[in-house]
C-alpha positions in Angstrom: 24.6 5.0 -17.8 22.4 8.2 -17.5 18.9 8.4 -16.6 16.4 8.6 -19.0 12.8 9.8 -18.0 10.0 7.4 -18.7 7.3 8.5 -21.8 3.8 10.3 -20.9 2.3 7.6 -21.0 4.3 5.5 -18.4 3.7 8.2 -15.9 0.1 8.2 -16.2 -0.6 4.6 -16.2 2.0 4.4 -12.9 -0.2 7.8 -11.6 -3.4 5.5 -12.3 -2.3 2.6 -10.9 -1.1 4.3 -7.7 -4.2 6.2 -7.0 -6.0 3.5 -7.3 -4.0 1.1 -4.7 -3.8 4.2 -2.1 -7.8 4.6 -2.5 -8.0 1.0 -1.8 -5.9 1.6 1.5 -8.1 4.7 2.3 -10.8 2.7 1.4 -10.2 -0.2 3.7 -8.7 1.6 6.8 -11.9 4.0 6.9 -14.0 0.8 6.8 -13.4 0.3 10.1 -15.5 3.0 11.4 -17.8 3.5 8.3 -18.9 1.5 5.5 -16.9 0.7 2.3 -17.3 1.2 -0.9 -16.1 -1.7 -2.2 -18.1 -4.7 -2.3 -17.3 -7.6 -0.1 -14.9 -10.4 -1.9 -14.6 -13.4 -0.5 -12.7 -15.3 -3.6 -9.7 -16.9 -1.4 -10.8 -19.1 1.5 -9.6 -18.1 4.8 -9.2 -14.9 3.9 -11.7 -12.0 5.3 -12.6 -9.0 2.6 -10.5 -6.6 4.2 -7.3 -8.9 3.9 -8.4 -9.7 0.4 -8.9 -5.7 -0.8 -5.4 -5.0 1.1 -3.7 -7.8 -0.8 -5.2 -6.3 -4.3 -3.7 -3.0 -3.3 -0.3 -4.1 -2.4 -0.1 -6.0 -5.6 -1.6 -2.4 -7.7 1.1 -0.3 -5.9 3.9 -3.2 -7.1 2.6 -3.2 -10.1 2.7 0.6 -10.7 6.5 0.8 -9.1 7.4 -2.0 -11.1 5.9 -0.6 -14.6 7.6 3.0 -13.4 11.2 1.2 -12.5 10.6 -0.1 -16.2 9.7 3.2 -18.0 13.3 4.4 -16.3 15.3 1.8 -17.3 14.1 1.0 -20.7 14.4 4.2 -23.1 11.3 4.9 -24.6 8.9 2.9 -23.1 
């Protein structure tokens, strides 16, 4: 089985999608010392903005792996 590279388009959404979660990271770990520029989110109960933006971002970075395993895998997507 030989590998087949994944279409422009994969690459960029993944790039997106990446970026994205590793700003959220930046994000969250500088605003500890400085504010944030995201807004607070208190949507799950129990759970403290910063645990809720870090959650978001490990699920964006998944995603973005995942979609990028796919766009190997599959030819063409």
């Amino acid at each position: 089985m030989g590998w087949t590279p994944p279409s422009k388009f994969t690459v960029f959404l993944t790039f997106i999608l990446t970026a994205f979660g590793i700003f959220i990271i930046l994000d969250q770990s500088v605003a500890l010392w400085t504010g944030t520029l995201l807004p607070s989110m208190y949507v799950i109960p129990g759970l403290s903005s910063f645990q809720f933006w870090l959650i978001v971002a490990a699920i964006v970075v998944f995603l973005a792996w995942f979609l990028f395993f796919l766009g190997v895998k599959f030819k063409g997507m």
